[in-house]
PAZAPA-4460 file (N, C-alpha, C; in steps of 0.05 Angstrom, whole numbers, plus 32768, in hexadecimal, padded with zeros to 4 digits):
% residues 281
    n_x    n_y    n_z   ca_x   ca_y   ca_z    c_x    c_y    c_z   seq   type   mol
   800A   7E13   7F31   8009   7E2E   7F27   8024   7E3D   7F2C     1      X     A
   8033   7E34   7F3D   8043   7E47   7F48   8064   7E3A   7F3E     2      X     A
   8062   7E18   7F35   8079   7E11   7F42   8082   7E0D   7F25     3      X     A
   8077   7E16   7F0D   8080   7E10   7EFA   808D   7E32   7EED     4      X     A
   80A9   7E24   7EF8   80C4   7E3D   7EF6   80CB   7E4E   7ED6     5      X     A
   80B9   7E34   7EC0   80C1   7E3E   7EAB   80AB   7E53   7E9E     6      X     A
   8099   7E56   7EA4   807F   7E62   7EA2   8071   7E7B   7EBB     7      X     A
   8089   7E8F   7EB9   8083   7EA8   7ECE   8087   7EC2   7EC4     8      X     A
   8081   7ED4   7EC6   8088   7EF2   7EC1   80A3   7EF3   7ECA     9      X     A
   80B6   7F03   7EBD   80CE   7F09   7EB3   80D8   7F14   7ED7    10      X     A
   80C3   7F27   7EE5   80C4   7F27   7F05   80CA   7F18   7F13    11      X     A
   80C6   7EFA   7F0F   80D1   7EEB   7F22   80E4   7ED6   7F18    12      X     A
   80F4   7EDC   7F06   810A   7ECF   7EF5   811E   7ECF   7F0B    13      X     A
   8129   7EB8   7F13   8142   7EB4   7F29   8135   7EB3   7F44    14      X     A
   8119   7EA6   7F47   810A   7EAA   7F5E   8114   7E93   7F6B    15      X     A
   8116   7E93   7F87   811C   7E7D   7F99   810E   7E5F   7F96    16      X     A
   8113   7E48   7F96   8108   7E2E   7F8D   8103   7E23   7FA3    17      X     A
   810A   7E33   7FBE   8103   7E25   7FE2   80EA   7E29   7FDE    18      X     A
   80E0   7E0F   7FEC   80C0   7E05   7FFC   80BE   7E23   8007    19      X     A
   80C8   7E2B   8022   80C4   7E4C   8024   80C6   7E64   8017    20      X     A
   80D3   7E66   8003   80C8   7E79   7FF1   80AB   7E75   7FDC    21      X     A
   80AC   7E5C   7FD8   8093   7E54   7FCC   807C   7E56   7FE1    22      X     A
   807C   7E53   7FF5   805E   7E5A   800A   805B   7E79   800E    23      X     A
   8077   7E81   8005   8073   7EA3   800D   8063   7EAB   7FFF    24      X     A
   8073   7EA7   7FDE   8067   7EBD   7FCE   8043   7EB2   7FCA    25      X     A
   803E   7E99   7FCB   8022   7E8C   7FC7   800F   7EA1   7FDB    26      X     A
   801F   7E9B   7FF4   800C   7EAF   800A   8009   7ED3   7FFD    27      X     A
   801B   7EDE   7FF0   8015   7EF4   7FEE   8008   7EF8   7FCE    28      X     A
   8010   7EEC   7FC9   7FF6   7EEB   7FA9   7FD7   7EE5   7FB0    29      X     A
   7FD7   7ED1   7FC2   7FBD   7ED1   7FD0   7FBA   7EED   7FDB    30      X     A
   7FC4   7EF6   7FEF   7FBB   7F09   8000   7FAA   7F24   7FEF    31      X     A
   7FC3   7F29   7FDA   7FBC   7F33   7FC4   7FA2   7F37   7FAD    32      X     A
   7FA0   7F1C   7FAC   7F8A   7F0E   7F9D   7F6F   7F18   7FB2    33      X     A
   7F6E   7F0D   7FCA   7F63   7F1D   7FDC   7F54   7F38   7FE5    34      X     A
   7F68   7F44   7FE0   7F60   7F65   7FDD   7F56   7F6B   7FC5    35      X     A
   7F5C   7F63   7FB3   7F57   7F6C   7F9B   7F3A   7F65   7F97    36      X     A
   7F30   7F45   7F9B   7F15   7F47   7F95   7F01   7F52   7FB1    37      X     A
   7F0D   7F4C   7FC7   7EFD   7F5F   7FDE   7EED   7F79   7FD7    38      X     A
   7F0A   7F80   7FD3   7F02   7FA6   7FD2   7EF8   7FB1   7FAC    39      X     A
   7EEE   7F98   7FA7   7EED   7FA0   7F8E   7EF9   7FB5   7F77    40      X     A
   7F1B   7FAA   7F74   7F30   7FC3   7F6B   7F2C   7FC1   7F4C    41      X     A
   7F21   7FA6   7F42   7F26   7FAF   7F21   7F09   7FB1   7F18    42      X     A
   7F0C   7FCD   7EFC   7EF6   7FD1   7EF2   7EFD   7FC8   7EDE    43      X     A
   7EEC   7FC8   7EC7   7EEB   7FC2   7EA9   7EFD   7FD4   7EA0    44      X     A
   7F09   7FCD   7E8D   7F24   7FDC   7E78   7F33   7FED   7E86    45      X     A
   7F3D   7FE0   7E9C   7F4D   7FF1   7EAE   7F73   7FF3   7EAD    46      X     A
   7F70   8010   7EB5   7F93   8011   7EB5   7F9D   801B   7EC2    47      X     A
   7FB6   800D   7ECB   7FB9   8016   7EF0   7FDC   8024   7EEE    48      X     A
   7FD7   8036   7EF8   7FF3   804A   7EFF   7FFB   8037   7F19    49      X     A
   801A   8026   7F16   801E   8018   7F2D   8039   8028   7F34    50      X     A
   8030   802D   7F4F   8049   8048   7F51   8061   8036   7F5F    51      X     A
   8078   8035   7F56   808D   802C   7F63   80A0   8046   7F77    52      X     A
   80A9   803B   7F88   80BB   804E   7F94   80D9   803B   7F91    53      X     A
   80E2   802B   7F8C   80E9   8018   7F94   80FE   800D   7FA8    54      X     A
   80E3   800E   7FBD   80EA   8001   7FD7   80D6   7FDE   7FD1    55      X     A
   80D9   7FD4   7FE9   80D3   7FB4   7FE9   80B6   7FAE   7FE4    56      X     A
   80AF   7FC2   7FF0   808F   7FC0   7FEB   807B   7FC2   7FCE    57      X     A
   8095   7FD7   7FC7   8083   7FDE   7FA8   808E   7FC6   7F8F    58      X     A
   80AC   7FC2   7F98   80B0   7FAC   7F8C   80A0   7F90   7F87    59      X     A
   809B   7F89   7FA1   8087   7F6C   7FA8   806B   7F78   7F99    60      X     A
   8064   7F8B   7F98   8045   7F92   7F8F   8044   7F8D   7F6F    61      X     A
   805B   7FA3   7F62   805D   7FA0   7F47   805A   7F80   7F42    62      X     A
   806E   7F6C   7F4E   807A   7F56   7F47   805B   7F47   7F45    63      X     A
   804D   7F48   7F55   8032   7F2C   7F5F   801B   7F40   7F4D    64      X     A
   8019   7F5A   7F50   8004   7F5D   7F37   800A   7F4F   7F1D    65      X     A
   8027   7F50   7F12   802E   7F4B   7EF7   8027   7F27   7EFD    66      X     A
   802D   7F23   7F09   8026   7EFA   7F0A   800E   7EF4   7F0D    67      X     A
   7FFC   7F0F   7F1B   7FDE   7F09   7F14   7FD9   7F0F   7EFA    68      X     A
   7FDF   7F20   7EED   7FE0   7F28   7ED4   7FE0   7F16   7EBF    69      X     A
   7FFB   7F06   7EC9   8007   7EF3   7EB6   7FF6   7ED9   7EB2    70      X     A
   7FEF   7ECD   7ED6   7FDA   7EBE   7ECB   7FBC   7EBE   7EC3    71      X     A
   7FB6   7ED6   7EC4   7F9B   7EDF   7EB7   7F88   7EE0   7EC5    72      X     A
   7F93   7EE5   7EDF   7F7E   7EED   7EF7   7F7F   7F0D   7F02    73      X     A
   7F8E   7F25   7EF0   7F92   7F42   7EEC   7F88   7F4B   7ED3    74      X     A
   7F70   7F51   7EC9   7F68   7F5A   7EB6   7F6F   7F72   7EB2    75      X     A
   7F88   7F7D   7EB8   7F86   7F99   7EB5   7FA5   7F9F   7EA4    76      X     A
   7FAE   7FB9   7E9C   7FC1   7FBE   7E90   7FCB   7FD4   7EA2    77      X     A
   7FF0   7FCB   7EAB   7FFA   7FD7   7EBA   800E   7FEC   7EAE    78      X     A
   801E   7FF9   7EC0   8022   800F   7EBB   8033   8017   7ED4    79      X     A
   8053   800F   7ED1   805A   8016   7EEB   806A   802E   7EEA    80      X     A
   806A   8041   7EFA   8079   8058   7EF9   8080   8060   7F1A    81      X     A
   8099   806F   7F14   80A5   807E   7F2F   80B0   8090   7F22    82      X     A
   80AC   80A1   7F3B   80A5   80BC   7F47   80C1   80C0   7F46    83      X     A
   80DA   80C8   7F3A   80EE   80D9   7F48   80EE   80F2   7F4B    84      X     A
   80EA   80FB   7F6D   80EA   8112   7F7C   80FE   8125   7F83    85      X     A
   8112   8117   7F70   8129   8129   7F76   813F   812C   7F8F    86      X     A
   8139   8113   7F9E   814E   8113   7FB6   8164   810F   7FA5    87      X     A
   817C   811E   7FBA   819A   811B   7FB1   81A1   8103   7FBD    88      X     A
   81B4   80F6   7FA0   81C1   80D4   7FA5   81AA   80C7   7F9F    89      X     A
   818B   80C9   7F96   8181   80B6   7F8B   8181   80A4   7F74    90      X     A
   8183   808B   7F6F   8194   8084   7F5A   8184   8079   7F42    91      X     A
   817B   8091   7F2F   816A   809C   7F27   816A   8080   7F0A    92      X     A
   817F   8072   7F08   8189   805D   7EF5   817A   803D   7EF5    93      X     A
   8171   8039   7F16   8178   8025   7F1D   8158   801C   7F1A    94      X     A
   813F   8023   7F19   8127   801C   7F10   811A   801A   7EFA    95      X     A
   8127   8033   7EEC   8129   802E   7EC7   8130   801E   7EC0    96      X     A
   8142   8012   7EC7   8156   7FF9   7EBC   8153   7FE1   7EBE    97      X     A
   8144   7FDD   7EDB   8136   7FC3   7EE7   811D   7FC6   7ED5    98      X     A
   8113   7FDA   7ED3   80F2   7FD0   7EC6   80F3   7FC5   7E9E    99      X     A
   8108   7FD7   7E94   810E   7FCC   7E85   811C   7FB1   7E7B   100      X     A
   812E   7FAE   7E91   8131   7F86   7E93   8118   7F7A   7E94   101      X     A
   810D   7F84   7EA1   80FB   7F6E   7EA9   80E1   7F71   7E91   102      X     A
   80DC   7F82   7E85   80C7   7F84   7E63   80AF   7F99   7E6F   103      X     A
   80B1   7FA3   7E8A   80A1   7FB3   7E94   8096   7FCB   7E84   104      X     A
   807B   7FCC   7E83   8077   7FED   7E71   8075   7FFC   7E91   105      X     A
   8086   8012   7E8E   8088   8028   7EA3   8089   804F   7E91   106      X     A
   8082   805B   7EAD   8092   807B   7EA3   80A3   807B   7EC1   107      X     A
   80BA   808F   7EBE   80C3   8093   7ECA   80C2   80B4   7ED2   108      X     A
   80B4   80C3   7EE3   80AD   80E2   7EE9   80C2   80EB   7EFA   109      X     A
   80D3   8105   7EED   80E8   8111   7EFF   80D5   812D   7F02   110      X     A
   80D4   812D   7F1E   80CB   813E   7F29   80D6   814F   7F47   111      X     A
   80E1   8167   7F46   80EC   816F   7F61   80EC   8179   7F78   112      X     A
   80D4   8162   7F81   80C1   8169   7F99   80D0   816A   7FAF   113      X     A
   80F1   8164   7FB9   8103   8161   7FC9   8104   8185   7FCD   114      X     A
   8105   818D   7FB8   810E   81A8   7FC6   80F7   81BB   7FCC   115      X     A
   80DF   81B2   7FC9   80CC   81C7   7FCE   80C9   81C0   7FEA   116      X     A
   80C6   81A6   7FF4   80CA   819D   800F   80DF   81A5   8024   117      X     A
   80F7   81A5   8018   810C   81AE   8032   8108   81C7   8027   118      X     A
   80F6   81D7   801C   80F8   81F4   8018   80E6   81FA   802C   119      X     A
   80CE   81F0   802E   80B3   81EE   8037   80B4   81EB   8058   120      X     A
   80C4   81D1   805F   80BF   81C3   807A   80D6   81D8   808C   121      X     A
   80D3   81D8   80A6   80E6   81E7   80B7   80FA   81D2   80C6   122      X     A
   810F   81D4   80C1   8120   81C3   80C6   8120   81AD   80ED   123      X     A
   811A   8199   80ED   8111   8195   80FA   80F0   817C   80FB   124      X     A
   80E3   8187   80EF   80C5   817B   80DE   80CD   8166   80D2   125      X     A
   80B9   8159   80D0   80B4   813E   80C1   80AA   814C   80A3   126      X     A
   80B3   8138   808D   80B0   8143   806C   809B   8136   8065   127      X     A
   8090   811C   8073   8082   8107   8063   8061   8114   805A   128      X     A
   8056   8125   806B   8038   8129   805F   8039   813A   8041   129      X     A
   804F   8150   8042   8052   8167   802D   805E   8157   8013   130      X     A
   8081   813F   8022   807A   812E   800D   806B   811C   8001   131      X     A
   8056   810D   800A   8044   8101   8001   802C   8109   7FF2   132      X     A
   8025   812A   8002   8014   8134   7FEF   801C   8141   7FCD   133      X     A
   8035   8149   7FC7   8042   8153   7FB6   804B   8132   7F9D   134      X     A
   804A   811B   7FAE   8051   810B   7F9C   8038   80F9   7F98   135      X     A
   8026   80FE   7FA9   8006   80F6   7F98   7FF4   80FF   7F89   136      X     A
   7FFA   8121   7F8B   7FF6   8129   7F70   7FFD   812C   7F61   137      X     A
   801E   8124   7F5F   8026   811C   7F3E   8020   8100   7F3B   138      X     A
   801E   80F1   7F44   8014   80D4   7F40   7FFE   80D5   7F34   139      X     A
   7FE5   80EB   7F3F   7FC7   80F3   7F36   7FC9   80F2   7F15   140      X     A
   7FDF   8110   7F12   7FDF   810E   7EF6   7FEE   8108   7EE4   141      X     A
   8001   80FF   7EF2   800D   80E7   7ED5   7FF9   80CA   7ED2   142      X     A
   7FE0   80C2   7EE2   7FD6   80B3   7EE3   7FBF   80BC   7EC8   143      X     A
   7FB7   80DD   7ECD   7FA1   80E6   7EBD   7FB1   80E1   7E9B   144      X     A
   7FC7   80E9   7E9E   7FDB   80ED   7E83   7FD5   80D7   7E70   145      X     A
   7FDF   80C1   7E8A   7FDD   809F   7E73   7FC7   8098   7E79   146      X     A
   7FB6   80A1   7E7A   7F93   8095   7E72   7F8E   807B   7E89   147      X     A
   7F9C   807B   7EA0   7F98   806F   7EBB   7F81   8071   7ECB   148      X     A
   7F70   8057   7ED3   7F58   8063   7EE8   7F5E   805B   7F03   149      X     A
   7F78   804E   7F04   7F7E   804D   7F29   7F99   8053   7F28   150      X     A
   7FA2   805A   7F46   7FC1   805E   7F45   7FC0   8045   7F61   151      X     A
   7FD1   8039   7F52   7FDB   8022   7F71   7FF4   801F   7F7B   152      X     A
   7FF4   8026   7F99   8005   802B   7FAA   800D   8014   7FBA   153      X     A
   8026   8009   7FC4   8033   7FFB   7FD4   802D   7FF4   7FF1   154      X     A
   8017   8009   7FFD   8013   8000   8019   800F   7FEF   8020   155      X     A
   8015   7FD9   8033   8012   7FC6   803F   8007   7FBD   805B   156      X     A
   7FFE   7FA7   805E   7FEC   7FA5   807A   7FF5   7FB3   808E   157      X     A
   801A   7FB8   8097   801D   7FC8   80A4   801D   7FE1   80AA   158      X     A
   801E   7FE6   8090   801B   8007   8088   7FFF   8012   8091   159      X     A
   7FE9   8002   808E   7FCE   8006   8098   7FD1   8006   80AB   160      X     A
   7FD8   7FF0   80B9   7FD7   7FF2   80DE   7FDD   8006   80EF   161      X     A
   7FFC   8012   80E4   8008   801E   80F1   7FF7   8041   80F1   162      X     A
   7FEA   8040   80D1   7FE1   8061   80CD   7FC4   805B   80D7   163      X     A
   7FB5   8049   80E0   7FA8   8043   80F7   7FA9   804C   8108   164      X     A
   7FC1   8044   8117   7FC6   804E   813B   7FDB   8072   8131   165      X     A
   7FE3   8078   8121   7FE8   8094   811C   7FD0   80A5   8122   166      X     A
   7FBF   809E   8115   7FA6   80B4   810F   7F9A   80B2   8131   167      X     A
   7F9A   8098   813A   7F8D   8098   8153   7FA0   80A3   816A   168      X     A
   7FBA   809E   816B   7FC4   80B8   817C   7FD2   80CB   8177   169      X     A
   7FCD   80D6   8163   7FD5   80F4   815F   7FC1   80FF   814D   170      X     A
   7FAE   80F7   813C   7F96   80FE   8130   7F80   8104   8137   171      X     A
   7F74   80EE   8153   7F60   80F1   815B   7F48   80E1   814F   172      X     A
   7F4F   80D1   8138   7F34   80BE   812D   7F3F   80A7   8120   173      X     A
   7F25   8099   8121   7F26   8083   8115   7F2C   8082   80FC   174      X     A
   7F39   8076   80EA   7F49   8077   80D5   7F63   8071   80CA   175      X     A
   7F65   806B   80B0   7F7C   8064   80AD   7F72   8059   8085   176      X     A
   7F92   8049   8077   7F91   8058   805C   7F80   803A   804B   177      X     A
   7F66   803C   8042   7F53   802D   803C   7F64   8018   8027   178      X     A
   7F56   8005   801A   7F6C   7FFE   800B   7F5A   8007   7FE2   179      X     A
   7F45   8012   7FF1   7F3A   801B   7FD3   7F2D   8034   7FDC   180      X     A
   7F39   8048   7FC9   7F27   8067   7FCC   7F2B   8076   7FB3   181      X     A
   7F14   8089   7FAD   7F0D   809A   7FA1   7F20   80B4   7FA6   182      X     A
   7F31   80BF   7F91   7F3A   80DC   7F95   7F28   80F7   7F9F   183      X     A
   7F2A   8108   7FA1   7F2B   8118   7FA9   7F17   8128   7F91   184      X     A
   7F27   8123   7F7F   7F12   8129   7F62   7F04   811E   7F58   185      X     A
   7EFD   8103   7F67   7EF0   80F4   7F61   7EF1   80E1   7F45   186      X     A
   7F10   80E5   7F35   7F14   80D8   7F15   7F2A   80C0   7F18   187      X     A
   7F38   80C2   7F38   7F43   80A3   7F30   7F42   8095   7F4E   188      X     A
   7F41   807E   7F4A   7F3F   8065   7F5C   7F59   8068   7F69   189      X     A
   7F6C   8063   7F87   7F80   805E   7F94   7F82   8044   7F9E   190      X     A
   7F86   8030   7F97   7F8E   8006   7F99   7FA8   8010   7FB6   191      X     A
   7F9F   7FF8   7FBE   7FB9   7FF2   7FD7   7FB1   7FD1   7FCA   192      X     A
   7FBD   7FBF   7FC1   7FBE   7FA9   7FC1   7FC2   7F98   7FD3   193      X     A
   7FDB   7F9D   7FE6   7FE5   7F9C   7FF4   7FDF   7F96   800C   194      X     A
   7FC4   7F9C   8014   7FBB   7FAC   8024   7FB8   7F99   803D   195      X     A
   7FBD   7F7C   802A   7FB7   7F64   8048   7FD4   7F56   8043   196      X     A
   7FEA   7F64   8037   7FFF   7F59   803E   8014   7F66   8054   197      X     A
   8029   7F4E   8068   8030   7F58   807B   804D   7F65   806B   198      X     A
   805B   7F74   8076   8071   7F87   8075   808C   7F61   8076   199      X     A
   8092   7F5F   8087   80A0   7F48   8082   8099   7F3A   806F   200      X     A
   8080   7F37   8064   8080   7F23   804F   808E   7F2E   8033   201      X     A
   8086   7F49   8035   8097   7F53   801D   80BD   7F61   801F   202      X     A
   80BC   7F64   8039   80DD   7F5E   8038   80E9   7F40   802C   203      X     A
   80DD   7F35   803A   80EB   7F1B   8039   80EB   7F15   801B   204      X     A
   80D5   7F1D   8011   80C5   7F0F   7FEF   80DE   7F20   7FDD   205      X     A
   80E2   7F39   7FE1   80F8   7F48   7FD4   8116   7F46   7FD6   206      X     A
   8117   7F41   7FEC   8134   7F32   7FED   813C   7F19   7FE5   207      X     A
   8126   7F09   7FE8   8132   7EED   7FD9   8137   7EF7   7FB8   208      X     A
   8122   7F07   7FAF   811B   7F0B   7F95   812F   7F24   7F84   209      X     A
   8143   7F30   7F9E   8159   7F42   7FA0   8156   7F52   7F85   210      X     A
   8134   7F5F   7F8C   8130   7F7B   7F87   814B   7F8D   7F90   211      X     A
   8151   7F9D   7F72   8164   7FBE   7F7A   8158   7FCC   7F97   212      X     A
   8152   7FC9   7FA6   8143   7FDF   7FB4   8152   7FED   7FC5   213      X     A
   8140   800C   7FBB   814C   8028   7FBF   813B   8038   7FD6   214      X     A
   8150   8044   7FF1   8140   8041   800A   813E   805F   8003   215      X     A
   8124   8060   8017   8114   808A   8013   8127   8091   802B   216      X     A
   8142   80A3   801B   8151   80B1   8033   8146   80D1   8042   217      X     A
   8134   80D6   8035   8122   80EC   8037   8112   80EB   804E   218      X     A
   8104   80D6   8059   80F9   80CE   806A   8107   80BA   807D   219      X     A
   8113   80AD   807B   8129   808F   8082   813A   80A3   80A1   220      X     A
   8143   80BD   8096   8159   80C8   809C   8150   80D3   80B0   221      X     A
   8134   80DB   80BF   812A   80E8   80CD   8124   80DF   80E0   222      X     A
   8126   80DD   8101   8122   80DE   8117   8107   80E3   8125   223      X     A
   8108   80D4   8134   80EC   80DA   8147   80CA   80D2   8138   224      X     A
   80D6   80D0   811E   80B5   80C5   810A   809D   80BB   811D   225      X     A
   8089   80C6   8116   8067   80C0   8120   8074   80A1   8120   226      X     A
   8071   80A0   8107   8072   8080   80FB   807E   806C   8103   227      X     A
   8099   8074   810A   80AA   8068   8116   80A5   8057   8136   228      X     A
   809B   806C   8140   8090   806A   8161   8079   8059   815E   229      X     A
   806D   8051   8155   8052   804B   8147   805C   802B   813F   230      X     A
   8072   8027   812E   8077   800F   8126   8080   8003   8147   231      X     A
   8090   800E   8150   80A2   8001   816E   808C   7FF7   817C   232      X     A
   8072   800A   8185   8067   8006   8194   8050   7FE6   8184   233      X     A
   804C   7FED   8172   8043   7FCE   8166   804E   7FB4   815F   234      X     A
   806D   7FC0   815E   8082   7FA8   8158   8086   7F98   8177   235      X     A
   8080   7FAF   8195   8080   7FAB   81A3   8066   7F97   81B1   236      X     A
   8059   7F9E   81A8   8039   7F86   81AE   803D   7F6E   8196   237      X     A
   804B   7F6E   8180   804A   7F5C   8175   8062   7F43   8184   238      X     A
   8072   7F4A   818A   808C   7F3A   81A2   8080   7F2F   81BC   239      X     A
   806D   7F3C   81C9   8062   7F31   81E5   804A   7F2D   81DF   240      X     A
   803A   7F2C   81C4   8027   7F21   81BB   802A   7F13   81A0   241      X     A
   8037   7EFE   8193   8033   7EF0   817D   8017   7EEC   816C   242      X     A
   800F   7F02   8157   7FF8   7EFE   8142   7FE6   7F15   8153   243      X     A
   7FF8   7F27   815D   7FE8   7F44   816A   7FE0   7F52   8154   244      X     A
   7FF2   7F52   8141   7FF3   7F62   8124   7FDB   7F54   811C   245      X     A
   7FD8   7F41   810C   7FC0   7F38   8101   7FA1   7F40   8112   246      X     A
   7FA7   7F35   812B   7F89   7F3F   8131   7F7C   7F5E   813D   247      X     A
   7F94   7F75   8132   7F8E   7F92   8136   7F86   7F92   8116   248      X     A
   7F96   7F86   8103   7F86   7F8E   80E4   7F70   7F7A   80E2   249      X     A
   7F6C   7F6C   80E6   7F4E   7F5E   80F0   7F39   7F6E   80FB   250      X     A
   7F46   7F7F   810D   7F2E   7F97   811B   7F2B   7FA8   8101   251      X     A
   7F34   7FAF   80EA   7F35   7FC3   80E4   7F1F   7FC0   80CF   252      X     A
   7F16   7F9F   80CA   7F09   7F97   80B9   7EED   7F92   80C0   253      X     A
   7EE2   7F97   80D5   7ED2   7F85   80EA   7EC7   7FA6   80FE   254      X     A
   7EBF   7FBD   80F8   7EBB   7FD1   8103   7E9D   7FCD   810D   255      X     A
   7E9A   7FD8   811E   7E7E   7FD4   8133   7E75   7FF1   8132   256      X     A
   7E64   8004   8120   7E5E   8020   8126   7E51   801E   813B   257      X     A
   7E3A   8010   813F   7E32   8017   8159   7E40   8010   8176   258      X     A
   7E61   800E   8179   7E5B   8000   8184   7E7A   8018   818D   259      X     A
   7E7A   802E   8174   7E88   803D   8179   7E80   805C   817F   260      X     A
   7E85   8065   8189   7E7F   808F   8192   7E75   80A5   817B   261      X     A
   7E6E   8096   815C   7E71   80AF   8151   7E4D   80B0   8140   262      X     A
   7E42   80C7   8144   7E29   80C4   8142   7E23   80C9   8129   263      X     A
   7E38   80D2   8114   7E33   80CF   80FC   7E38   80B8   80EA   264      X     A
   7E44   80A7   80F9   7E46   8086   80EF   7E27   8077   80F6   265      X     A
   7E2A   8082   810D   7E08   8070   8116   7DF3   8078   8123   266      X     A
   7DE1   807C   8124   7DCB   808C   812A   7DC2   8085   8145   267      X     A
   7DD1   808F   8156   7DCB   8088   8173   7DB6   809B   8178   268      X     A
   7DB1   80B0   8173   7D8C   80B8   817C   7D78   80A9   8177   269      X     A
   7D81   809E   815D   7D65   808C   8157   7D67   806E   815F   270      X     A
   7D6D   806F   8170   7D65   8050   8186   7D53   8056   818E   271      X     A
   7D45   8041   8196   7D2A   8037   81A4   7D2B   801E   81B4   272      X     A
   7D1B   8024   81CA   7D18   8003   81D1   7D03   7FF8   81C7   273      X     A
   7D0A   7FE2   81C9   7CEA   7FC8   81C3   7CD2   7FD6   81D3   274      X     A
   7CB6   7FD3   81C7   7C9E   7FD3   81DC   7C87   7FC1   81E0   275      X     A
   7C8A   7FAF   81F8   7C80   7F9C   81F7   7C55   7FA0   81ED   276      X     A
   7C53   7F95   81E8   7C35   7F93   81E1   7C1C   7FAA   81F1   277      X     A
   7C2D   7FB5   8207   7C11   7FBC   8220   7C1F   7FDD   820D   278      X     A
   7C2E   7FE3   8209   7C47   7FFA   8200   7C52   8001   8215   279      X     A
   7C58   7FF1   8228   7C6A   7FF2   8239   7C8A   7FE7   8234   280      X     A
   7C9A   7FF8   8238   7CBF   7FEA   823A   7CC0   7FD3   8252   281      X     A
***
């Protein structure tokens, strides 16, 4: 399936011919393949807003949907678009041009959510919630525009993990970003494909494959990040623990309500004990 070089989507034209790049990308098309029928992501006559930013992640995502696509295991019709937010020095050239090499149907949205943010935030603050909320609802409706019923996003198994242990120490709950949900308005589906792939697998997968990729200096540039502290301290259990990472997203899959504090998950009033025959405990 994989090794015949002359028969691929235009995405992986100039792809590496190493034994290790071939177990990579196999592993993340699986992983892929994975999520997708798990979480049950495709519906009938579906069309998916695939949002690029293009960093490594969104690159590898576009790339392995289109090869599911290609070999006829993606019944769906894609649709990739990014968001330009208007940071200064973004190089507003360099994703238009790649998607068009490559035969991609895309939109490209200029939008100047950069300045409502450093208008908004107090110098000092982190930008990422105000920006994220401001660039998911234009994602919302350029999704409603082109007649789209999911928008799918780049997060990756790490990205789950880490907004995992965010929410649990500075949020206060259990939680973190599902890899299938319902909007808010309830009219479009949100895909993480991704969702069981690791963060190294898609650096590595994009660099051999020497994706353009364009880093978020908006966020990149900022100090002290939730997120940041958050990755150290897991990059740090993953070094004095080898495959720590795997078996915290393993927990994430495998939840015990009863076996956790919250009484609207599980109905701890209504326990009972057994009563033996006499109606004695």
């Amino acid at each position: 399936m994989f090794d015949d070089l002359d028969d691929i989507h235009p995405l992986f034209h100039g792809a590496p011919s190493s034994t290790e790049f071939k177990k990579l990308r196999k592993r993340i098309v699986r992983n892929v393949r994975e999520a997708v029928e798990q979480y049950g992501m495709v519906e009938r006559d579906a069309r998916w807003l695939v949002c690029l930013s293009g960093g490594k992640d969104s690159y590898t995502m576009l790339a392995v949907l289109h090869e599911l696509k290609w070999r006829g295991l993606l019944p769906v019709e894609i649709l990739a678009c990014n968001l330009d937010q208007g940071q200064p020095g973004f190089p507003a050239t360099v994703l238009p041009e790649f998607l068009e090499r490559m035969g991609v149907p895309h939109r490209i949205e200029y939008q100047d959510t950069y300045s409502i943010v450093m208008d908004k935030i107090p110098q000092g603050r982190t930008f990422c919630a105000l920006c994220s909320r401001l660039r998911r609802g234009n994602l919302y409706r350029i999704a409603r525009e082109e007649g789209c019923s999911a928008v799918v996003l780049g997060h990756h198994r790490d990205d789950i993990l880490e907004t995992f242990f965010m929410n649990l120490f500075h949020g206060g709950r259990l939680a973190t970003m599902p890899p299938k949900l319902v909007n808010e308005d309830g009219d479009l589906f949100v895909y993480r494909p991704l969702a069981h792939v690791a963060e190294a697998d898609c650096e590595r997968f994009a660099a051999a494959m020497n994706y353009p990729i364009i880093p978020c200096d908006l966020c990149g540039s900022q100090d002290g990040l939730q997120r940041q502290q958050v990755k150290k301290i897991i990059d740090g259990w993953e070094a004095n623990h080898p495959g720590r990472r795997n078996k915290m997203f393993r927990a994430l899959t495998n939840a015990r309500p009863s076996h956790l504090l919250d009484p609207e998950l599980f109905d701890f009033a209504g326990l009972s004990l057994k009563m033996d025959q006499t109606g004695e405990n």
